[in-house]
C-alpha positions as CSV (number, residue, x, y, z in Angstrom):
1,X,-104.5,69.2,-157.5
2,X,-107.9,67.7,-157.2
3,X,-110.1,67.4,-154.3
4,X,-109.6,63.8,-153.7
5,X,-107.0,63.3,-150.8
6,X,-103.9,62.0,-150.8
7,X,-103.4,58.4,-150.3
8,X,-100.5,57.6,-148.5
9,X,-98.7,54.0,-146.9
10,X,-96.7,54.3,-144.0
11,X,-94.1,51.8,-143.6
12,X,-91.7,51.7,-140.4
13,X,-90.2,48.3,-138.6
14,X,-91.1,50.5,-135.3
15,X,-94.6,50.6,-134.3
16,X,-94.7,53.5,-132.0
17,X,-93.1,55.7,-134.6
18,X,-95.5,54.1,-137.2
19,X,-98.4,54.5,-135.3
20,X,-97.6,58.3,-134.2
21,X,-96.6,59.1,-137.8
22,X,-100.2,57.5,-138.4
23,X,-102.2,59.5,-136.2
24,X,-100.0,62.6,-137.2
25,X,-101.2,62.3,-140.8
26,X,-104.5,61.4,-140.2
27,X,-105.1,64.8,-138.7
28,X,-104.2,66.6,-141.5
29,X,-107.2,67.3,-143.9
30,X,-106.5,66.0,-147.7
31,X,-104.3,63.0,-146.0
32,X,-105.8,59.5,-146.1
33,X,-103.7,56.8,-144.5
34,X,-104.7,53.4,-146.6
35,X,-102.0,51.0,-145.3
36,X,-99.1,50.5,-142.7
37,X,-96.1,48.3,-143.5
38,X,-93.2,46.6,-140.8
39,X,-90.9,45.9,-143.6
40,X,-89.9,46.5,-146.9
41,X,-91.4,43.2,-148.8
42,X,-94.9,44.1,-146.9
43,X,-94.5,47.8,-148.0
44,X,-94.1,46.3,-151.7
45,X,-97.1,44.1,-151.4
46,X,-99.6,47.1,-149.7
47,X,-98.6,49.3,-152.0
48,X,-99.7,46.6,-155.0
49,X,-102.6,46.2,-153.1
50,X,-103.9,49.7,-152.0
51,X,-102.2,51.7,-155.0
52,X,-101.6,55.3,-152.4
53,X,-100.2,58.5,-154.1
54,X,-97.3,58.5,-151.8
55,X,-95.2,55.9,-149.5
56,X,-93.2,57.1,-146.3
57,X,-90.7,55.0,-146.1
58,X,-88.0,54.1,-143.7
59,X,-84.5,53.0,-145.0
60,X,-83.3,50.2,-142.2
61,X,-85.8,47.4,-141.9
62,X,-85.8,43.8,-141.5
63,X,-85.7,41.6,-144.4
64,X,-85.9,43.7,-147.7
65,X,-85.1,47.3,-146.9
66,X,-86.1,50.6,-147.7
67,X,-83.9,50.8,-150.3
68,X,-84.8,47.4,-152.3
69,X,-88.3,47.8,-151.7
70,X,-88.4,51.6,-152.9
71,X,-86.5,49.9,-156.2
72,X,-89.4,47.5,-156.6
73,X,-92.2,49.7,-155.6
74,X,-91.1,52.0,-158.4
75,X,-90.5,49.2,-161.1
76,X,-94.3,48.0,-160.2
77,X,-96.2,51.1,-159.5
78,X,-94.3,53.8,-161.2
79,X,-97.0,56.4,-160.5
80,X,-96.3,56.0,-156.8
81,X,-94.0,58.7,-155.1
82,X,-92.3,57.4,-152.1
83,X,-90.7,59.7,-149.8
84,X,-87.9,58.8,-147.6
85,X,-88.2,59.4,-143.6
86,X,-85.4,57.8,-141.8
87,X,-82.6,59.1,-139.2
88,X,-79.9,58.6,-141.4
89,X,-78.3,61.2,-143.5
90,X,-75.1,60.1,-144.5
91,X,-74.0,60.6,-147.7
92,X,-74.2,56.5,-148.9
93,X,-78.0,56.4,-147.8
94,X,-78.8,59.1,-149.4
95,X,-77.2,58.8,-152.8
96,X,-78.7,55.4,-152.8
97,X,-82.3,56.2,-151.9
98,X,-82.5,59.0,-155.0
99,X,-80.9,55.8,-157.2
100,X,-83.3,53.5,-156.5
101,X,-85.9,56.0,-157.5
102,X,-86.7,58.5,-154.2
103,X,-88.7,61.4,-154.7
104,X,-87.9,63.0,-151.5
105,X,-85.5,63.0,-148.0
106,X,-86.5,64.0,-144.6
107,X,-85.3,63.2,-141.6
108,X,-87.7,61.8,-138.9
109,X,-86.5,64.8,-136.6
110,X,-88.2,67.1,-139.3
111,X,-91.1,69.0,-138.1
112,X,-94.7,68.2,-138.9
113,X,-95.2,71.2,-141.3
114,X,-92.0,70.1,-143.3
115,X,-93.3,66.4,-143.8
116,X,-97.1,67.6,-144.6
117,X,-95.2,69.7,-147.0
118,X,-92.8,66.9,-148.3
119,X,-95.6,64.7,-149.0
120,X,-98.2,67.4,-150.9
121,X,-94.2,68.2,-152.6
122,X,-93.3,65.0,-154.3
123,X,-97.0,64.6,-155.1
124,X,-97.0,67.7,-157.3
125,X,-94.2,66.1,-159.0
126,X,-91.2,68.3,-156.7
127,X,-88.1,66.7,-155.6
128,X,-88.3,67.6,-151.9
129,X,-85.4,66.8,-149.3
130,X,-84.8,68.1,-145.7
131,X,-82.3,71.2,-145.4
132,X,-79.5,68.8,-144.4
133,X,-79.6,66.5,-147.1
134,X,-80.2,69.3,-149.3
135,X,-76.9,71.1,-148.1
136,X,-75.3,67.9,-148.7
137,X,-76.5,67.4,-152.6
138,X,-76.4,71.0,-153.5
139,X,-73.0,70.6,-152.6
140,X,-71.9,67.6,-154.6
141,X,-73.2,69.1,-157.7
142,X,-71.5,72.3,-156.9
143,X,-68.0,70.7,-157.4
144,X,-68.9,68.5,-160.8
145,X,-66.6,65.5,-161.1
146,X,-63.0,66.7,-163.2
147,X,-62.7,65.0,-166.7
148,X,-61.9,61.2,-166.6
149,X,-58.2,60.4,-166.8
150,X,-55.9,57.1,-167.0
151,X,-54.2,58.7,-163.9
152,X,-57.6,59.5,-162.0
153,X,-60.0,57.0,-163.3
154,X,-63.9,57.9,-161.5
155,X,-63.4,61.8,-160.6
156,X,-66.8,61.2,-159.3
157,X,-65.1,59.0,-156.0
158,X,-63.4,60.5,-153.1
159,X,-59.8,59.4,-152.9
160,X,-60.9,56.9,-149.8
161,X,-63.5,55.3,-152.3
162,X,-61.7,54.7,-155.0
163,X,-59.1,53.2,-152.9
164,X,-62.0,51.0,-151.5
165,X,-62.8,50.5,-155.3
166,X,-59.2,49.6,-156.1
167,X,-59.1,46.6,-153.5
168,X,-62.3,45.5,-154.2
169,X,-60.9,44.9,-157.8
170,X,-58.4,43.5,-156.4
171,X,-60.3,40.6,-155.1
172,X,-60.6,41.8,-151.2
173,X,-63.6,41.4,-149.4
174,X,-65.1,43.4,-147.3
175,X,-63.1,42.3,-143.9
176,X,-60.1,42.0,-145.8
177,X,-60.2,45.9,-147.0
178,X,-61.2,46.9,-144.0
179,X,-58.4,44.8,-142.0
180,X,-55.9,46.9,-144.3
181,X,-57.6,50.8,-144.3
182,X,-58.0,50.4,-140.3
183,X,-61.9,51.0,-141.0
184,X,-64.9,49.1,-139.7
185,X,-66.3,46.7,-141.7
186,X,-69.5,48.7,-141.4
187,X,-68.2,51.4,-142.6
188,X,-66.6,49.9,-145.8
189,X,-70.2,48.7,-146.3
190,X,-71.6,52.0,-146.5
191,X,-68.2,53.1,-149.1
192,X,-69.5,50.6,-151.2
193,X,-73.1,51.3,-151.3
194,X,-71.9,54.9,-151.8
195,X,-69.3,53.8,-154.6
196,X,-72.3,51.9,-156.4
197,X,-74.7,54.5,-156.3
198,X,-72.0,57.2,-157.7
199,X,-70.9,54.3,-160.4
200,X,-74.4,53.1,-160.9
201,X,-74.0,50.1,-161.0
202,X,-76.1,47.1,-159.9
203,X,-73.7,45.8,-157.6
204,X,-70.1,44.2,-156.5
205,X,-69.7,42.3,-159.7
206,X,-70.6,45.0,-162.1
207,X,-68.6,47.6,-160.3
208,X,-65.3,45.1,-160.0
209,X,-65.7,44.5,-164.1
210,X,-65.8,48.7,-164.5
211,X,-62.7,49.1,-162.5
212,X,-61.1,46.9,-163.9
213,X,-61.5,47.9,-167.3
214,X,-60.0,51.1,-165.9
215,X,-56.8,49.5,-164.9
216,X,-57.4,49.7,-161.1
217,X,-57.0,46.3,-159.0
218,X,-54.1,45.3,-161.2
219,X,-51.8,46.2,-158.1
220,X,-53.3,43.7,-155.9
């Protein structure tokens, strides 16, 4: 570490949580706050602009998200870390956050120790997430996908997802699938971001052209 601070962007669609994650960091020597951002696209262009060591970033904005914008930050300023603080830990936000190219995964709940720590974390190059996400990675890993197989094509997928997957190669949209699983729309959204991210692939296209070259959809 050298003795110049850390530069860091903060960039949350809420102001009072934007402004108090402000002041918070601004009290902690070796922090220097160069930019706030209300959306993803303005988090891309101040962190263009202001080049900081390290972006907080929220997942659910308006516009271009967390997500997208992480994915563009870290295609046009590679050196910069960006460290995800959001309230959602569920296992499709996650998986998609590290994809498009998260260093680190706290929860906005965390204390003020464990983000002062996150940040000084993915700065020294660490791979820092909260104790819940943690849990929840440590634990995917811990049970490695079995071999591929004509009769279980993408281990990696729980048996909901690559049912999901299946009607989606089918030609289903998403109202359609859900209309037939007795699921929320919403929540075959966040199958399908999960289902990308485990595939990675880019999106519904690419990952209808994989499964179907594994023989599912041909049912439909």
């Amino acid at each position: 570490m050298t003795d110049q601070p850390i530069r860091i962007l903060v960039a949350d669609d809420h102001p009072v949580v934007r402004g108090g994650l402000v002041a918070m960091l601004r009290t902690v020597g070796g922090f220097d706050v160069v930019g706030e951002a209300a959306d993803g696209d303005e988090a891309v262009r101040a962190t263009t602009q202001h080049r900081p060591d390290v972006v907080l970033m929220d997942v659910r904005m308006p516009g271009v998200d967390g997500i997208e914008a992480t994915r563009r930050i870290r295609e046009r300023a590679p050196e910069c870390r960006v460290l995800v603080l959001t309230m959602y830990d569920d296992d499709a936000t996650v998986f998609t956050a590290m994809q498009a190219g998260a260093q680190g995964y706290l929860l906005k709940e965390s204390e003020q120790a464990d983000i002062v720590r996150a940040v000084q974390g993915v700065v020294a190059g660490e791979a820092i997430f909260g104790p819940g996400v943690a849990t929840r990675i440590l634990g995917y890993f811990a049970d490695p996908p079995r071999p591929a197989s004509t009769e279980y094509p993408f281990p990696e997928l729980t048996e909901r997802e690559r049912l999901v997957l299946d009607l989606l190669a089918g030609g289903r949209r998403t109202a359609e699938i859900a209309e037939e699983l007795f699921l929320s729309p919403k929540t075959v959204s966040n199958h399908l971001t999960t289902i990308f991210a485990k595939l990675q692939v880019a999106g519904r296209g690419e990952a209808i052209v994989r499964a179907r070259e594994r023989g599912l959809g041909s049912s439909q």
